[in-house]
N, C-alpha and C positions, 0 to 999 in steps of 0.2 A: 785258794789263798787261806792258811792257818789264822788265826786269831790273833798274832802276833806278828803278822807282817802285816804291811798297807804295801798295795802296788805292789813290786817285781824286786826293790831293791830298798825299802826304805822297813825299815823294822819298828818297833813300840820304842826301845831304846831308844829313835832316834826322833821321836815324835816328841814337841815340846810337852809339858806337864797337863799343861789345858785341854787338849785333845785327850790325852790317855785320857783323862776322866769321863770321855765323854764316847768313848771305844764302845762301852756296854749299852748306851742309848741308842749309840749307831746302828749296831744289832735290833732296837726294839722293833714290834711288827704291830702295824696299824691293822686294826679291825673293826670292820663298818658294816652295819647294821641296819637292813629295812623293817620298822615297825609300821603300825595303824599310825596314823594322826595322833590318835588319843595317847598310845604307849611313847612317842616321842615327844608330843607336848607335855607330857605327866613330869619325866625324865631331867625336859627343859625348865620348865619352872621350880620344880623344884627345885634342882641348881642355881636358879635365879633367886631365890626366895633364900637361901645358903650360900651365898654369892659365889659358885665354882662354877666352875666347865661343867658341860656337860661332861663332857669325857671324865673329871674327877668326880663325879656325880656318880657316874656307871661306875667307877673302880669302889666307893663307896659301899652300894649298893652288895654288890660284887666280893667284898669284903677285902679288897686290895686297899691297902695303903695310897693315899695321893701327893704328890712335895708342894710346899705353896710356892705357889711361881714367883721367882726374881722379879720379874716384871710382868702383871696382866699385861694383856695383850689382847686385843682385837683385832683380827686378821680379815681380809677379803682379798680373794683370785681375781685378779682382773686381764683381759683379755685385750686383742691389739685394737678392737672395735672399740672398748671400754677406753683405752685411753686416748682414742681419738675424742670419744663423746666428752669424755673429763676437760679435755684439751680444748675444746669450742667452749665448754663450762664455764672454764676458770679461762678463759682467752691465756691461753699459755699453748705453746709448741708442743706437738706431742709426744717431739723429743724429750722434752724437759720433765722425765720422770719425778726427779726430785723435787721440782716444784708442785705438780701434780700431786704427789704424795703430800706437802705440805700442806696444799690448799683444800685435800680433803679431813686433813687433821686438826684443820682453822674451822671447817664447817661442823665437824664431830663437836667438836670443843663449844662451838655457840650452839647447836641444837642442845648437848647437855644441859648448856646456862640456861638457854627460853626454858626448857621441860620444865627445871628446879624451881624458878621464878614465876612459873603458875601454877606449883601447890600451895 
C-alpha cells in the first residue's frame, strides 16, 4: 500500500482533512526500552518534576523536539479480569464499560483532592 492510498480503494483525496493530518503519526514507530530500575526511575522523575511523559522526557533528552499534548492524559490497559474486579468494585455490570470508566475517573479525581488537602 503506497503512502497515498488507505485500503484498496479509498485514496488521501478522499480522506476527510482530520485524518490526512494525522497520516504521518500513523506511520510513527513505538520504541521500548529495558533499563535498571535506577536508569528508569531517573528518566521518570524527572519527567515528573518537569511535568511531561516520560516518553517527552526521552525525546528531550534525546534532543527531539516534543508537541504539548491537547489533552494530558493518563492511560491504563485493562484486561477482561480487570473489569470484572472493577465491576464487583464499583457494583456495576461488567458490561457497562462506560460507567466503569467513569467510576474509576470519580475515584482518580477524589484521591487527587485527599493527596492535595494533606499538604
Amino acid at each position: 500500500m503506497g503512502s497515498s492510498e488507505i485500503g484498496d480503494m479509498t485514496t488521501m483525496a478522499d480522506l476527510p482533512e482530520k485524518w490526512k493530518k494525522s497520516d504521518k503519526s500513523i506511520r510513527a514507530v513505538q520504541l521500548a526500552f529495558e533499563f535498571s530500575k535506577g536508569v528508569s526511575d531517573t528518566i521518570r522523575n524527572q519527567a515528573n518534576r518537569q511535568g511531561v511523559s516520560p516518553s517527552d522526557q526521552i525525546r528531550s533528552i534525546i534532543g527531539l523536539q516534543a508537541k504539548k499534548p491537547k489533552r494530558p492524559r493518563l492511560t491504563i490497559s485493562l484486561s477482561q479480569i480487570d473489569y470484572e474486579i472493577l465491576a464487583e468494585r464499583y457494583t456495576l455490570s461488567v458490561e457497562d464499560k462506560a460507567g466503569i470508566r467513569q467510576a474509576i475517573s470519580e475515584e482518580l479525581i477524589s484521591y487527587s483532592e485527599a493527596f492535595h488537602t494533606k499538604k
